[in-house]
C-alpha positions as CSV (number, residue, x, y, z in Angstrom):
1,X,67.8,-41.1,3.2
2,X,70.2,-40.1,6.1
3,X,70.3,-36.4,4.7
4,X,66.3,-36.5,4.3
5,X,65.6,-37.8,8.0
6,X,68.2,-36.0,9.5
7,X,67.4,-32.6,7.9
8,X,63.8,-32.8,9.1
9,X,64.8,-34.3,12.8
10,X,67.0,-30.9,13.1
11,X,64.2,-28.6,12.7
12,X,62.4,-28.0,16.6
13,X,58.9,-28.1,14.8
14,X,59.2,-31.8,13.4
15,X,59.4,-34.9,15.7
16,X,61.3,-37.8,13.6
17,X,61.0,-41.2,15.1
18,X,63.0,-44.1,13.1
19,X,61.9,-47.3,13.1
20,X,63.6,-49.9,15.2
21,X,65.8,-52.5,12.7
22,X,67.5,-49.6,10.2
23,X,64.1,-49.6,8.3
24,X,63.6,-46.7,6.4
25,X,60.2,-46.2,7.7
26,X,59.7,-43.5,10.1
27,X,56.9,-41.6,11.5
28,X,56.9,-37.4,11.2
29,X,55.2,-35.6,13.5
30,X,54.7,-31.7,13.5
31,X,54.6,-29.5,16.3
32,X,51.6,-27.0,16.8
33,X,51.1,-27.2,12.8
34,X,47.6,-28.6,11.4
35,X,48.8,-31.9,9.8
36,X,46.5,-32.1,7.0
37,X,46.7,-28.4,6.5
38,X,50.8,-29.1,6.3
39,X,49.7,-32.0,3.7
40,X,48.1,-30.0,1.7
41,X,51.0,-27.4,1.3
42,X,53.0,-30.1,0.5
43,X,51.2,-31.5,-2.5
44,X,51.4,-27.6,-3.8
45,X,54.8,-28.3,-3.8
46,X,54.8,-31.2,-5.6
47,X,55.2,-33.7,-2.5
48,X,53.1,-36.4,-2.1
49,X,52.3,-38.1,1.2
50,X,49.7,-39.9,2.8
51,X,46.9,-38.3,5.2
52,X,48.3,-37.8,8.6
53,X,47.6,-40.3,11.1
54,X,46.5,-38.6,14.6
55,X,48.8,-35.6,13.8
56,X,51.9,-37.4,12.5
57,X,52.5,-39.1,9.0
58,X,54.4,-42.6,8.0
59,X,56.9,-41.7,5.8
60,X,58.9,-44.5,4.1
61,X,62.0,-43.7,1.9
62,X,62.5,-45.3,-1.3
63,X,64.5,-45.8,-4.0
64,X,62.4,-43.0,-6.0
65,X,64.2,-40.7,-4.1
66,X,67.4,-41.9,-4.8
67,X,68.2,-39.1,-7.2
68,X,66.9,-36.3,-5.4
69,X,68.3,-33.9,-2.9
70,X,66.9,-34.5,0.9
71,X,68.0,-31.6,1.8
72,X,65.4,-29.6,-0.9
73,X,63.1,-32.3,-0.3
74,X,63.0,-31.4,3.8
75,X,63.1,-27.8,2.7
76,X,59.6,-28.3,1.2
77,X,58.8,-29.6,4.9
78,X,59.9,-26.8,6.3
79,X,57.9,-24.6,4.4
80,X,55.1,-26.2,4.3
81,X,54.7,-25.4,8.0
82,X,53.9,-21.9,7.7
């Protein structure tokens, strides 16, 4: 989870805010990138979240990404704002 949220809080065009309490909830935010367009390059890529919520998203990590690598999971952020 730490590699997850910290690889998408290093990148200028994201806004990571973590939830006070250690949650694992935490609210994404891009910077001058349509967020429902970014959504929808996402599910292209086989990641699946919510609709935005007034141009962020509320992202919880779980144990389904346990055996997956946050770093290729927050590359798929990354490109999905192009």
């Amino acid at each position: 989870m730490r590699t997850l949220i910290g690889a998408l809080g290093a990148d200028d065009r994201l806004a990571v805010e973590r939830v006070a309490g250690g949650t694992s909830l935490f609210r994404l935010t891009p910077r001058g990138v349509d967020a429902a367009a970014m959504r929808d390059r996402l599910l292209a890529r086989g990641v699946v979240i919510a609709p935005p919520d007034n141009g962020g998203f509320w992202l919880k990590v779980n144990a389904s990404l346990a055996g997956r690598d946050g770093a290729a999971i927050a590359g798929a952020f990354r490109e999905a704002l192009a």
